[in-house]
CHARMM-style PDB file with segment names, atoms N, HN, CA, C and O in Angstrom:
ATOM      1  N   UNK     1      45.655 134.435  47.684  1.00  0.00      PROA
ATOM      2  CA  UNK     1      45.020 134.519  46.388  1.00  0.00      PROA
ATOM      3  C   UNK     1      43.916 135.577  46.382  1.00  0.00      PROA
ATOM      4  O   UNK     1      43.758 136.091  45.275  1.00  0.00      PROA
ATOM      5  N   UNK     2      43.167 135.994  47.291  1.00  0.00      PROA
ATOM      6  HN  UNK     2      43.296 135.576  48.190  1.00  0.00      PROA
ATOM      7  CA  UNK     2      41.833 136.769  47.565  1.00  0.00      PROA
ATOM      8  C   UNK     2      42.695 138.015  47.464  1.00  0.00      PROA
ATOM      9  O   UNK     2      42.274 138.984  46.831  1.00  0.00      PROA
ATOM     10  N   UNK     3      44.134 138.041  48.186  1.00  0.00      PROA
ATOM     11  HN  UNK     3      44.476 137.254  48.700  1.00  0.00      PROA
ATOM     12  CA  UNK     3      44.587 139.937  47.536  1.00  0.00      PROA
ATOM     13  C   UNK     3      45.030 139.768  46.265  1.00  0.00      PROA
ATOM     14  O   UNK     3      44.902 140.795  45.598  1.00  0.00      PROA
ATOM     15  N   UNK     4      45.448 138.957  45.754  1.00  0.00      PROA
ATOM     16  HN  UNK     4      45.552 138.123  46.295  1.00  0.00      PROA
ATOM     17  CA  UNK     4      45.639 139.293  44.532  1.00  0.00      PROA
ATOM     18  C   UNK     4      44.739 139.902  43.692  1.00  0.00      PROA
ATOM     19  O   UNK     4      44.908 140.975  43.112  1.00  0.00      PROA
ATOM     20  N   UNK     5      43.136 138.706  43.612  1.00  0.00      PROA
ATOM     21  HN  UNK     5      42.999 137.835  44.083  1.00  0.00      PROA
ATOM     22  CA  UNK     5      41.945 139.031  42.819  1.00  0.00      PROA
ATOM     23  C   UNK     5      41.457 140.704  43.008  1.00  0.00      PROA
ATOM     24  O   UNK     5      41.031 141.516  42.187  1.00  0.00      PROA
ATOM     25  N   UNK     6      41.845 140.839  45.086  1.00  0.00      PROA
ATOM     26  HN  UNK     6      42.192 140.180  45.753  1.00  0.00      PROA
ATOM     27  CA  UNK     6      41.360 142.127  44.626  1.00  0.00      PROA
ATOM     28  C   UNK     6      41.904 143.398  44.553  1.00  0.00      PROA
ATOM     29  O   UNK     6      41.305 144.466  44.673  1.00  0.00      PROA
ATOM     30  N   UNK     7      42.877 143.241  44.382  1.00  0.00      PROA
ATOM     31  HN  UNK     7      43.364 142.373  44.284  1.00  0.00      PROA
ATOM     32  CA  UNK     7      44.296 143.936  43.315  1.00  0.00      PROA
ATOM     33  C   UNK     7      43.371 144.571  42.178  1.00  0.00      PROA
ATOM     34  O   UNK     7      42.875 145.663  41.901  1.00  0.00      PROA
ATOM     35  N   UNK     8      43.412 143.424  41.736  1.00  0.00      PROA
ATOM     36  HN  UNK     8      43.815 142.536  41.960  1.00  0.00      PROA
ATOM     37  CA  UNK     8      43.622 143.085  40.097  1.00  0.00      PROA
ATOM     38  C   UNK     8      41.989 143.801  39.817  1.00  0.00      PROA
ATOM     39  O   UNK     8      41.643 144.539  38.894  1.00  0.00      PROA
ATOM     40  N   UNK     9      41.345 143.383  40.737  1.00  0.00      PROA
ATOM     41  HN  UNK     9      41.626 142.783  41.486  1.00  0.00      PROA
ATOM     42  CA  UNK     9      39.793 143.975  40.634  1.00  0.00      PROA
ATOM     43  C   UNK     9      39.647 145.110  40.678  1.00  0.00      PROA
ATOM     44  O   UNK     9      38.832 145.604  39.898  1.00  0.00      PROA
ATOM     45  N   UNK    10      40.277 145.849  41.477  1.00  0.00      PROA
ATOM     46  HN  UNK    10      40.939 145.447  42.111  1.00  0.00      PROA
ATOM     47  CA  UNK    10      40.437 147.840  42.163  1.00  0.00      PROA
ATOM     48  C   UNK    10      40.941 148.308  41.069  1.00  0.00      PROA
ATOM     49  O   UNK    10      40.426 149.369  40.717  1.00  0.00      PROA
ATOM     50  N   UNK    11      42.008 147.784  40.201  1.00  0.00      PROA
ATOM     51  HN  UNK    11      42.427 146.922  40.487  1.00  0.00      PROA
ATOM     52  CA  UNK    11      42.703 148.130  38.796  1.00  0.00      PROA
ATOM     53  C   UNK    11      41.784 148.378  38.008  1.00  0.00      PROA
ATOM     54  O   UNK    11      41.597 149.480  37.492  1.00  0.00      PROA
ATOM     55  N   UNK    12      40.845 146.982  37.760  1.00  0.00      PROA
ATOM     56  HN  UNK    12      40.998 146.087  38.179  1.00  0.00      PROA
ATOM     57  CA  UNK    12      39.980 147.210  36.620  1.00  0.00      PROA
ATOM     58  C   UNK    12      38.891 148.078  36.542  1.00  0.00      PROA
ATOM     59  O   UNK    12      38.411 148.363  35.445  1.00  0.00      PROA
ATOM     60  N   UNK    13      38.305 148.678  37.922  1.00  0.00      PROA
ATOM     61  HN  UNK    13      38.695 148.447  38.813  1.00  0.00      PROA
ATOM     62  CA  UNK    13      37.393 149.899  38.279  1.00  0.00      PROA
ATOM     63  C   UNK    13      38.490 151.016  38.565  1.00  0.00      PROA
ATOM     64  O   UNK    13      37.893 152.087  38.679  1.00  0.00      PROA
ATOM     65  N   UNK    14      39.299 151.115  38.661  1.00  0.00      PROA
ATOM     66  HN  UNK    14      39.784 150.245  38.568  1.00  0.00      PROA
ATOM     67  CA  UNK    14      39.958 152.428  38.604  1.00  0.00      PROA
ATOM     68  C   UNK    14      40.237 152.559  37.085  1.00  0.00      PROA
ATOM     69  O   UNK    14      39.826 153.509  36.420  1.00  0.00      PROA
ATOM     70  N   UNK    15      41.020 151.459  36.550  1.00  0.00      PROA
ATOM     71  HN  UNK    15      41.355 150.686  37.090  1.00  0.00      PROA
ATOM     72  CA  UNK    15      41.289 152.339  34.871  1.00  0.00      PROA
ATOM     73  C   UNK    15      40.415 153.568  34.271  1.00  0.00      PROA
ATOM     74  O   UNK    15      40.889 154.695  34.123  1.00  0.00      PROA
ATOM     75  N   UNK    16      39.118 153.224  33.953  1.00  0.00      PROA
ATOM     76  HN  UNK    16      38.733 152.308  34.073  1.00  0.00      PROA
ATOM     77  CA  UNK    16      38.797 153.985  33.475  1.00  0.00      PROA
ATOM     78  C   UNK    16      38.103 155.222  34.456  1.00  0.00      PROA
ATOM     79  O   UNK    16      37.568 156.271  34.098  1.00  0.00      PROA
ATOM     80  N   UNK    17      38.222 154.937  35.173  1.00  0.00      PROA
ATOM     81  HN  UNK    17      38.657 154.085  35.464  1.00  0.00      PROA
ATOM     82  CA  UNK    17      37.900 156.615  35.817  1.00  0.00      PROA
ATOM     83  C   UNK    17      39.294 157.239  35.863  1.00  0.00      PROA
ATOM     84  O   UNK    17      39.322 158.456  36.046  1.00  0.00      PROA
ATOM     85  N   UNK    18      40.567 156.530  35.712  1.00  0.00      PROA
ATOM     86  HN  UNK    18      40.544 155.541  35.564  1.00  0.00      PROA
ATOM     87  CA  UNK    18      41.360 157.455  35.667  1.00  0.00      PROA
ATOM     88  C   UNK    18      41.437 158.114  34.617  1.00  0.00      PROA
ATOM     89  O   UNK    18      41.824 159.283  34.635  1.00  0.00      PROA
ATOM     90  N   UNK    19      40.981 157.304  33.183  1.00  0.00      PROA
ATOM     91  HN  UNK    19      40.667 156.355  33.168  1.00  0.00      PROA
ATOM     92  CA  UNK    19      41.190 157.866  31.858  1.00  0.00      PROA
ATOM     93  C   UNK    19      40.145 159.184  31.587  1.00  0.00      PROA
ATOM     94  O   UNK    19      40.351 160.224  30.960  1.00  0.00      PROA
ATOM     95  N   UNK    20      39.193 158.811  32.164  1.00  0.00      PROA
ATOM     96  HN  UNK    20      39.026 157.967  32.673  1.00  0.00      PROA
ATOM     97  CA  UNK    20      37.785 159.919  32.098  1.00  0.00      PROA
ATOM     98  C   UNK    20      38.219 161.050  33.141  1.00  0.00      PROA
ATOM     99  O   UNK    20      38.073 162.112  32.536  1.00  0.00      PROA
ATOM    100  N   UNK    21      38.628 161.274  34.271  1.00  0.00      PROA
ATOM    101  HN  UNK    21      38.747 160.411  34.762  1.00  0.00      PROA
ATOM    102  CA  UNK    21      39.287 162.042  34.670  1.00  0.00      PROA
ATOM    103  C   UNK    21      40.383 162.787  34.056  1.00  0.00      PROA
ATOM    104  O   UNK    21      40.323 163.935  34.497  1.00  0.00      PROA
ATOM    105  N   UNK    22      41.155 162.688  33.410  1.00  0.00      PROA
ATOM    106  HN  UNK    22      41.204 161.756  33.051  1.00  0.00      PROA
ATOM    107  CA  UNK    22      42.354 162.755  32.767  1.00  0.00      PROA
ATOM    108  C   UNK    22      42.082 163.635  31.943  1.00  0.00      PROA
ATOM    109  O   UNK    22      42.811 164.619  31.813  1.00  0.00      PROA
ATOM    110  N   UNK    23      40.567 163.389  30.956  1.00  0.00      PROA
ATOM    111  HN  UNK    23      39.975 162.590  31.061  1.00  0.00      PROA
ATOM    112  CA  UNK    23      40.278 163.694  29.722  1.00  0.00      PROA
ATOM    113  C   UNK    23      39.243 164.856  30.152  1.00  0.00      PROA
ATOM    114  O   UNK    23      39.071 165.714  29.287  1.00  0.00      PROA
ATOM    115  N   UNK    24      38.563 165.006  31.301  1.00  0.00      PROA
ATOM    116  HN  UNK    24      38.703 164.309  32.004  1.00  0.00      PROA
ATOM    117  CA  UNK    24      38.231 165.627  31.849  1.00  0.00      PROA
ATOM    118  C   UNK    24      38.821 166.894  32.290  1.00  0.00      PROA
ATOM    119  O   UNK    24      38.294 167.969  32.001  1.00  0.00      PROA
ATOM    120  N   UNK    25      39.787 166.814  32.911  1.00  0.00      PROA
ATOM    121  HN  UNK    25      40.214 165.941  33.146  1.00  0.00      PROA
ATOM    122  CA  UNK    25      41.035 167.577  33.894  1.00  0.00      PROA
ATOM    123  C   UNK    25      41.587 168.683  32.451  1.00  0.00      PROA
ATOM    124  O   UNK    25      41.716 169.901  32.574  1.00  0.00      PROA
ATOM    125  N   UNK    26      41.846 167.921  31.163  1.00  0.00      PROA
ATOM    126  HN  UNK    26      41.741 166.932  31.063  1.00  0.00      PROA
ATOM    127  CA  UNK    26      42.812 168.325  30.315  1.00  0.00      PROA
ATOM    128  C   UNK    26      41.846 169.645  29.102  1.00  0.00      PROA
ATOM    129  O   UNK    26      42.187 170.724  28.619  1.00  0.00      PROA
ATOM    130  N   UNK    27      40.179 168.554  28.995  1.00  0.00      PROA
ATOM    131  HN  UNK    27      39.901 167.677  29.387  1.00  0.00      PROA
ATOM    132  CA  UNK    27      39.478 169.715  28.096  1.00  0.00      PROA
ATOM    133  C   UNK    27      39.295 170.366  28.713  1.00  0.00      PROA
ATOM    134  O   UNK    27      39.464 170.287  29.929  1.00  0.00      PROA
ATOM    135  N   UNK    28      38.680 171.678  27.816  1.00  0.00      PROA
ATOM    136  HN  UNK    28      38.542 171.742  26.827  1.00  0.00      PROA
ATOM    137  CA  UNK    28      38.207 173.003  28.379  1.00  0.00      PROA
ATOM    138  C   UNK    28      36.673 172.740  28.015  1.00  0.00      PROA
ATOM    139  O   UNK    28      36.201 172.719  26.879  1.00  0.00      PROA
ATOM    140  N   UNK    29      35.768 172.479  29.624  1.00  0.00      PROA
ATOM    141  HN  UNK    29      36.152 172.496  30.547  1.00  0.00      PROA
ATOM    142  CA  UNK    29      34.352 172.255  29.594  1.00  0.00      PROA
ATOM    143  C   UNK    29      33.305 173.551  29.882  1.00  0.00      PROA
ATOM    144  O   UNK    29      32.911 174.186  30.861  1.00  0.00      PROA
ATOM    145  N   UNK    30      33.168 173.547  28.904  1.00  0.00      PROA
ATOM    146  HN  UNK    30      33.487 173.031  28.109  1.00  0.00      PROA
ATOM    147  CA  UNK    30      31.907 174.957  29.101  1.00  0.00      PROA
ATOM    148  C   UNK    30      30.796 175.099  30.128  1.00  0.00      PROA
ATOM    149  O   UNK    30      30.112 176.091  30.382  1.00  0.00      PROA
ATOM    150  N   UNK    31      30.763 173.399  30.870  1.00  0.00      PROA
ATOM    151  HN  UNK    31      31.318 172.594  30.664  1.00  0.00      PROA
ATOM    152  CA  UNK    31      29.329 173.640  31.570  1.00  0.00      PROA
ATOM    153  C   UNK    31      30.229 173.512  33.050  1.00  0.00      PROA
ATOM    154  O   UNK    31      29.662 173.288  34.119  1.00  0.00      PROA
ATOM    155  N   UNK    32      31.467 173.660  32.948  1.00  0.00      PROA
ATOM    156  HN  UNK    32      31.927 173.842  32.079  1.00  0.00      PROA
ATOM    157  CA  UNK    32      32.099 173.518  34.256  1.00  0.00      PROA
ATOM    158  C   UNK    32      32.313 174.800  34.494  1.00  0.00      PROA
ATOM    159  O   UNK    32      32.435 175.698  33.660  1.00  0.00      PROA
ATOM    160  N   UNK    33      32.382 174.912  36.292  1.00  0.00      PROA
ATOM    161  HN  UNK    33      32.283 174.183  36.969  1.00  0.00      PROA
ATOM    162  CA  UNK    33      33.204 176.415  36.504  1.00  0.00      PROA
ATOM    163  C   UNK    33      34.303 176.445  36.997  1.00  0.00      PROA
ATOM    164  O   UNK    33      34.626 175.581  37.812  1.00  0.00      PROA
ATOM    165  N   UNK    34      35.337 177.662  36.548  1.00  0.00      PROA
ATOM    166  HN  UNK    34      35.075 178.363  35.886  1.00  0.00      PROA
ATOM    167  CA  UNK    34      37.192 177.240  36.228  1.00  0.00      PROA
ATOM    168  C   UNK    34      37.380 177.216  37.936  1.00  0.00      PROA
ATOM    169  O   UNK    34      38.510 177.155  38.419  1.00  0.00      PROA
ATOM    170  N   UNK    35      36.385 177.261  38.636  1.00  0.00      PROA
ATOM    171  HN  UNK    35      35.466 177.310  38.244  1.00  0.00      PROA
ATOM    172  CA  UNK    35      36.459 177.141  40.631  1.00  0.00      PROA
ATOM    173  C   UNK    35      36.804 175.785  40.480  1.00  0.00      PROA
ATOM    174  O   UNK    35      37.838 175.445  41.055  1.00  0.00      PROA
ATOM    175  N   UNK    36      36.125 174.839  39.779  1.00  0.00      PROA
ATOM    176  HN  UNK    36      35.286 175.115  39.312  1.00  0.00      PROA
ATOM    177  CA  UNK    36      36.240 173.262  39.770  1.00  0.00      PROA
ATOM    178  C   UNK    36      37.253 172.166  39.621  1.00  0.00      PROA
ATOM    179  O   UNK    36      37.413 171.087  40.191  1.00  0.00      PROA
ATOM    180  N   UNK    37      38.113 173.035  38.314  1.00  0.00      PROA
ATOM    181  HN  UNK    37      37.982 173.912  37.851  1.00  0.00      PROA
ATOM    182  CA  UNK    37      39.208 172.675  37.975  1.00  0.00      PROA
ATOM    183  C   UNK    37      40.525 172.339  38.956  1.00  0.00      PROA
ATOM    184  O   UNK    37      41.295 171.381  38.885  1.00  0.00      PROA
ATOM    185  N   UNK    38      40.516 173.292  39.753  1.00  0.00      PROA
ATOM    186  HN  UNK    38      39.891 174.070  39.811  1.00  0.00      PROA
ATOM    187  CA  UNK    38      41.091 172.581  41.300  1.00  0.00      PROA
ATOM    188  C   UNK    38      41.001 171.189  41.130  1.00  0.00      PROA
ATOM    189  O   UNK    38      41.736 170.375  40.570  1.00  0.00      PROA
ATOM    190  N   UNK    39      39.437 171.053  42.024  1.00  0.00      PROA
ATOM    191  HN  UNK    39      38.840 171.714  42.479  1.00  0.00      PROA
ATOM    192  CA  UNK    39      39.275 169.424  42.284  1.00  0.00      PROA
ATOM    193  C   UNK    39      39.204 168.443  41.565  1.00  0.00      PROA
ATOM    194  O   UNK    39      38.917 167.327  41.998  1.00  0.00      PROA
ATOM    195  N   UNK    40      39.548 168.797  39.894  1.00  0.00      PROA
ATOM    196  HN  UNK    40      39.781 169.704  39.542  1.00  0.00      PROA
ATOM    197  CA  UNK    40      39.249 167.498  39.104  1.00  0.00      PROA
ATOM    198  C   UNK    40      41.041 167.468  39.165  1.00  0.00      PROA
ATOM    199  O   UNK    40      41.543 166.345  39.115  1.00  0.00      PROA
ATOM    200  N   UNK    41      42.037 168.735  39.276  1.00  0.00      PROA
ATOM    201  HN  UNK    41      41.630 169.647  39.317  1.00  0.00      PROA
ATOM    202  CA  UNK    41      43.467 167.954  39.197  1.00  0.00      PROA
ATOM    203  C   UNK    41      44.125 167.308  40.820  1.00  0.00      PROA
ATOM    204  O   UNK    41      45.051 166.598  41.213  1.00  0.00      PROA
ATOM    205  N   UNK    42      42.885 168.140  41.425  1.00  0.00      PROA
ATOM    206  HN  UNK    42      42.133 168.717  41.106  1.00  0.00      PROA
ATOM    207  CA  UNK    42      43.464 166.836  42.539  1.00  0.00      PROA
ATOM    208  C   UNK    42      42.674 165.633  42.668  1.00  0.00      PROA
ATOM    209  O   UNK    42      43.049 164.730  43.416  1.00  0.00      PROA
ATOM    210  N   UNK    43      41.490 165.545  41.921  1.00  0.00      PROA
ATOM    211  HN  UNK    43      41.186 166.279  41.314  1.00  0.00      PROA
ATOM    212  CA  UNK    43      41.091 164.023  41.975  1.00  0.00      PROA
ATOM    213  C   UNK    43      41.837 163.074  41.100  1.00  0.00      PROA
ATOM    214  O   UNK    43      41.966 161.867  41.307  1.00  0.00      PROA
ATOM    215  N   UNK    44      42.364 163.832  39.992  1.00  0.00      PROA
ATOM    216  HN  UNK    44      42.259 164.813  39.824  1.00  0.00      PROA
ATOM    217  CA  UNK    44      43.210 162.844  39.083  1.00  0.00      PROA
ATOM    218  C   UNK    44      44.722 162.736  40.212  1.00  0.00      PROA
ATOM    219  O   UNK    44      45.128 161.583  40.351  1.00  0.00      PROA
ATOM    220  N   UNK    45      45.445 163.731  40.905  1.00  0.00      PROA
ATOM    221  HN  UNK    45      45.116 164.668  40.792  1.00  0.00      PROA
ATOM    222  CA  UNK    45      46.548 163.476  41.448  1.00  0.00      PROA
ATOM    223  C   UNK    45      45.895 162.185  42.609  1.00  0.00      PROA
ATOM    224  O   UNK    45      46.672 161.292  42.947  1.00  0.00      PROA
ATOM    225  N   UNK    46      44.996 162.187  42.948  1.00  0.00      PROA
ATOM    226  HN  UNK    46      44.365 162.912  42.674  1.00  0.00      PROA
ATOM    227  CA  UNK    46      44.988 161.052  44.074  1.00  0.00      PROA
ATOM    228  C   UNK    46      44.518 159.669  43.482  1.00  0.00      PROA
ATOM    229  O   UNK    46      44.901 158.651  44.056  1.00  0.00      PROA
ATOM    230  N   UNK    47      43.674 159.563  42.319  1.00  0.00      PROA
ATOM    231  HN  UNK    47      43.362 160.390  41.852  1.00  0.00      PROA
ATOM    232  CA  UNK    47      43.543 158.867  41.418  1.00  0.00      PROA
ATOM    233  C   UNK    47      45.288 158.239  40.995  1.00  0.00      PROA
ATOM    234  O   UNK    47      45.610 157.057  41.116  1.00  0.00      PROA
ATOM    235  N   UNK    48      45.991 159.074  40.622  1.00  0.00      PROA
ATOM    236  HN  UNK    48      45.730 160.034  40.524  1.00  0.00      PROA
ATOM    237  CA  UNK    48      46.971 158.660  40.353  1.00  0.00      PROA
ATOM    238  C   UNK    48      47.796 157.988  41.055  1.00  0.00      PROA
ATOM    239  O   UNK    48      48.460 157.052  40.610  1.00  0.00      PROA
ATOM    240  N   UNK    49      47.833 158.480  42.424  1.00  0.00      PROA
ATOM    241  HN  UNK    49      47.293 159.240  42.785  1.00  0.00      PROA
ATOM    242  CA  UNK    49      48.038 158.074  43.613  1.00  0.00      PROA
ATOM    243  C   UNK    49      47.672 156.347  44.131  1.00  0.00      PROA
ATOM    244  O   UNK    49      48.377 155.403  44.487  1.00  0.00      PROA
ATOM    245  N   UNK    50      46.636 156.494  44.001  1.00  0.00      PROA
ATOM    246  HN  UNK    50      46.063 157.260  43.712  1.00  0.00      PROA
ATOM    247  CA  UNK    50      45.630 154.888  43.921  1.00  0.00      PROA
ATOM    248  C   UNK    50      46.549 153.575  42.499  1.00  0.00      PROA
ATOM    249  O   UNK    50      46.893 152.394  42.538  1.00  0.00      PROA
ATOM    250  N   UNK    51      46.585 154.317  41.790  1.00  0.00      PROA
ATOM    251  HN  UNK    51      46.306 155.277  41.759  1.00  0.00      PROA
ATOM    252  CA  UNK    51      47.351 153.537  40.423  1.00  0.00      PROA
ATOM    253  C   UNK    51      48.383 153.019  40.671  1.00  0.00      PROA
ATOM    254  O   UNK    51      48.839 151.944  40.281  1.00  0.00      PROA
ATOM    255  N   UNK    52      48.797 153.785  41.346  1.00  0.00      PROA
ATOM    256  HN  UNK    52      48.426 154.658  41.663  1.00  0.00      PROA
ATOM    257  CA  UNK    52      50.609 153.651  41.498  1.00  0.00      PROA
ATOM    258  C   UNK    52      50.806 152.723  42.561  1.00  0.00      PROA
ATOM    259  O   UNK    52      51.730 151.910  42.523  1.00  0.00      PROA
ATOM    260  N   UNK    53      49.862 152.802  43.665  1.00  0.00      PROA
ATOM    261  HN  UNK    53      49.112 153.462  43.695  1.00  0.00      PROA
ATOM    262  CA  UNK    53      50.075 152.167  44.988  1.00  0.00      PROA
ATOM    263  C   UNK    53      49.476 150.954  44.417  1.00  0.00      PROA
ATOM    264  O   UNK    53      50.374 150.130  44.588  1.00  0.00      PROA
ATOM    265  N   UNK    54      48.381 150.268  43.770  1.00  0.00      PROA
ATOM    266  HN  UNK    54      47.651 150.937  43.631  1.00  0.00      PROA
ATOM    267  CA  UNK    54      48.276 149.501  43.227  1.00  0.00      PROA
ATOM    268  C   UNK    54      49.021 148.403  42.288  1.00  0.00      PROA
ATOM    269  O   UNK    54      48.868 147.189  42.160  1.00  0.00      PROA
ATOM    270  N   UNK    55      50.287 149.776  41.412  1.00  0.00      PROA
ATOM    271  HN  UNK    55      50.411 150.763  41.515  1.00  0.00      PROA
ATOM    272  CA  UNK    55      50.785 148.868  40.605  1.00  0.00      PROA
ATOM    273  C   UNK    55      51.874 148.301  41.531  1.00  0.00      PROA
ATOM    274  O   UNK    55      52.283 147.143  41.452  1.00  0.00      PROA
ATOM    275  N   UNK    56      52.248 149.089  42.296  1.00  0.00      PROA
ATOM    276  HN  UNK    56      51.916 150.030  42.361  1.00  0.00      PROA
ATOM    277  CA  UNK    56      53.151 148.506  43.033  1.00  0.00      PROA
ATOM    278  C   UNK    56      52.916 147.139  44.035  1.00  0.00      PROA
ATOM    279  O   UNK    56      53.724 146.356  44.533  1.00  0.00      PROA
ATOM    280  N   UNK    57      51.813 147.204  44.078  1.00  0.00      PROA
ATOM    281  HN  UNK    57      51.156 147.840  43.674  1.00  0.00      PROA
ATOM    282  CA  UNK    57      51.017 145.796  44.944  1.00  0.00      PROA
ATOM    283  C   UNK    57      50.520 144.681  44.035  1.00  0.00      PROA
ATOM    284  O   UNK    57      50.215 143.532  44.356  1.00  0.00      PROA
ATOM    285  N   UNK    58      50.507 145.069  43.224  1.00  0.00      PROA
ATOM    286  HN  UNK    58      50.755 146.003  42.964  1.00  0.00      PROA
ATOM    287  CA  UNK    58      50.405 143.786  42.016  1.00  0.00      PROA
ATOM    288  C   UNK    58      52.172 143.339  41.736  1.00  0.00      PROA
ATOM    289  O   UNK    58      52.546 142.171  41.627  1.00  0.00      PROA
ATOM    290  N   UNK    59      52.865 144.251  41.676  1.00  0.00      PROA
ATOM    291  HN  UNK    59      52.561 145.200  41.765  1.00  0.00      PROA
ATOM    292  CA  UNK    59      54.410 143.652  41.398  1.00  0.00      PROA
ATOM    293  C   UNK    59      54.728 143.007  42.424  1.00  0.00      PROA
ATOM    294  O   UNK    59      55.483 142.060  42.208  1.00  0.00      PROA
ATOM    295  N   UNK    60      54.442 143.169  43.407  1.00  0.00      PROA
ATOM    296  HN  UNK    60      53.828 143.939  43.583  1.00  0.00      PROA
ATOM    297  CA  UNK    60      55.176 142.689  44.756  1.00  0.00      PROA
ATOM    298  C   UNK    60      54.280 141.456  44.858  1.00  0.00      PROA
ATOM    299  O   UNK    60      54.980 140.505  45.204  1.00  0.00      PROA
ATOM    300  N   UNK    61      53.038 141.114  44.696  1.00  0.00      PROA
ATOM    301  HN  UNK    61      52.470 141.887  44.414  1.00  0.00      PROA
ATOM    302  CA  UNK    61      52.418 139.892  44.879  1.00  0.00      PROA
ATOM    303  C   UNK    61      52.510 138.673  43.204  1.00  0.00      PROA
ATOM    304  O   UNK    61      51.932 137.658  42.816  1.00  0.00      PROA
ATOM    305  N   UNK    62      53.590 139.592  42.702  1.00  0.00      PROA
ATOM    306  HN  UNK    62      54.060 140.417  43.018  1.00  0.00      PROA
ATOM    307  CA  UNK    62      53.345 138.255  41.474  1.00  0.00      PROA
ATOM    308  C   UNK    62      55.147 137.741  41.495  1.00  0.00      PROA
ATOM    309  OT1 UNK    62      55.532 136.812  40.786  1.00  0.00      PROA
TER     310      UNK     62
END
């Protein structure tokens, strides 16, 4: 029961940094420099990464 909760817990602190990342990654930010843009699409690819391995660990434990 304790992996499940903290499944389900890592989900609910990842959602939205994935969404703010995302929205991040996609505008064009004036106070950013285009050097940066690199690391915000690989923080969203490993972000994404985290989601996926997650959802897949919530299916397998329910």
């Amino acid at each position: 029961m304790l992996i499940r909760t903290n499944i389900l817990t890592f989900r609910n602190i990842i959602f939205p940094q994935r969404k703010l990342l995302k929205t991040l990654e996609i505008k064009d930010m004036d106070f950013l420099i285009e050097a940066l843009e690199v690391y915000f699409s690989d923080l969203v690819d490993h972000i994404e990464k985290i989601w996926d391995t997650l959802e897949n660990c919530k299916e397998l434990i329910e």
